[in-house]
N, C-alpha and C positions, 0 to 999 in steps of 0.2 A: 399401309403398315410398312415399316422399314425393314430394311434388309438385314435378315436376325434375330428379331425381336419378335415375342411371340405374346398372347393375351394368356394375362391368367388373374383368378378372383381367388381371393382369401378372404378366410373365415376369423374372426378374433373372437374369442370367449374369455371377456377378464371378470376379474373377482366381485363379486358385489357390495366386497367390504369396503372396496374404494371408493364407492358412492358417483353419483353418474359424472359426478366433477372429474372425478380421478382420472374414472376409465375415457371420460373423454380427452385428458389431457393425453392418456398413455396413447390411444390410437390416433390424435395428433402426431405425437413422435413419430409412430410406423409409417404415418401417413406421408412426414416429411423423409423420412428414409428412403425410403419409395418414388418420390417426387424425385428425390436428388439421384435415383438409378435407371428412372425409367419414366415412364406418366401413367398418374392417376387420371383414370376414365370417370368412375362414380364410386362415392362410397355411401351407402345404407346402413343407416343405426336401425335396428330391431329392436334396441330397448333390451329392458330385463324381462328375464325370461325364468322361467323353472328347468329346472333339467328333469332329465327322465331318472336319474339318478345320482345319486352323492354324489357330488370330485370332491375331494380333499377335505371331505366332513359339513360344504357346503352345500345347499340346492338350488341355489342363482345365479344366475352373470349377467353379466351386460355382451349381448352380442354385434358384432359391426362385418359386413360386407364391406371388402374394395375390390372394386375393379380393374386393374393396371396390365402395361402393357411393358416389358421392360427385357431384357438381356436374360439366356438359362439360367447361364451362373449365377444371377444374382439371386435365385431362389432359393440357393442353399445357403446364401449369405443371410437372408432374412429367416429364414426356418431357424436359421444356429441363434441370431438374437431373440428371435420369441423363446428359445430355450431359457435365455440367462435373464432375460427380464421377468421384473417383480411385478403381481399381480396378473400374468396371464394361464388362463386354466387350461387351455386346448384354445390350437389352432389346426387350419388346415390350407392349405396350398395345393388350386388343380390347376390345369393348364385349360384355356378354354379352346375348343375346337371353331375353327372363325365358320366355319358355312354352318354351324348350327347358332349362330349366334344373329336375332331376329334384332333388327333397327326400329325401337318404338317408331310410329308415327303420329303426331299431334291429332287428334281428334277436331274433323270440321266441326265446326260453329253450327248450329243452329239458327236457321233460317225461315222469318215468313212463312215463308211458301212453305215449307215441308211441313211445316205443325197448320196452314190450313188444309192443307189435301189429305193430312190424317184425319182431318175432323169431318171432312167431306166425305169419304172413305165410311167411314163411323157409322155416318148419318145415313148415307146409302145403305148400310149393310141392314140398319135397325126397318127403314123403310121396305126392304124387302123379305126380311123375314117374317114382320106384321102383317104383309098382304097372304 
């Protein structure tokens, strides 16, 4: 990590009236925003979704996770354009804590061997509880 710059994930909740085209085009833009301040780690679309309640006479959005890594200041700099931009319902901006932050690890392959020594295993087990 660079000297300054800290990890933090926002939340995007846009309107559902813009249809998944829209809202995909909108969190492209933030997405490029973002890029040009700092770097995008990962972003996750959730799809639409229902809310637990109204916003703005609505019951849906389209929600997007991104990941990035980027400058403090610029977080109030993106907080103030989710304000003025059209079609966003609610967002949120956390900062993420890096030693609680887990490094997926690709999952080993399956192998031979392991799926027969489960079957050998299996097969012993059925054998001794028979006798």
């Amino acid at each position: 990590m660079a000297e300054g710059k800290n990890l933090y994930e926002t939340v995007i909740v846009t309107s559902a009236k813009l249809g998944e085209e829209g809202s995909a085009a909108l969190v492209e833009r933030f997405k490029a925003l973002i890029a040009e301040n700092g770097t995008v780690q990962s972003v996750d679309d959730w799809g639409k979704r229902r809310f637990a309640y109204p916003i703005n006479k609505q019951t849906e959005g389209y929600y997007t996770l991104i990941n990035f890594e980027s400058e403090p200041d610029f977080t109030a700099e993106l907080d103030r354009r989710y304000q003025i931009a059209d079609g966003i319902m609610r967002t949120l901006i956390v900062k993420r804590d890096p030693r609680h932050i887990v490094e997926r690890k690709p999952k080993p392959e399956k192998t031979e061997e392991a799926d027969i020594d489960v079957e050998a295993i299996a097969v012993e087990a059925v054998e001794t509880a028979a006798e």
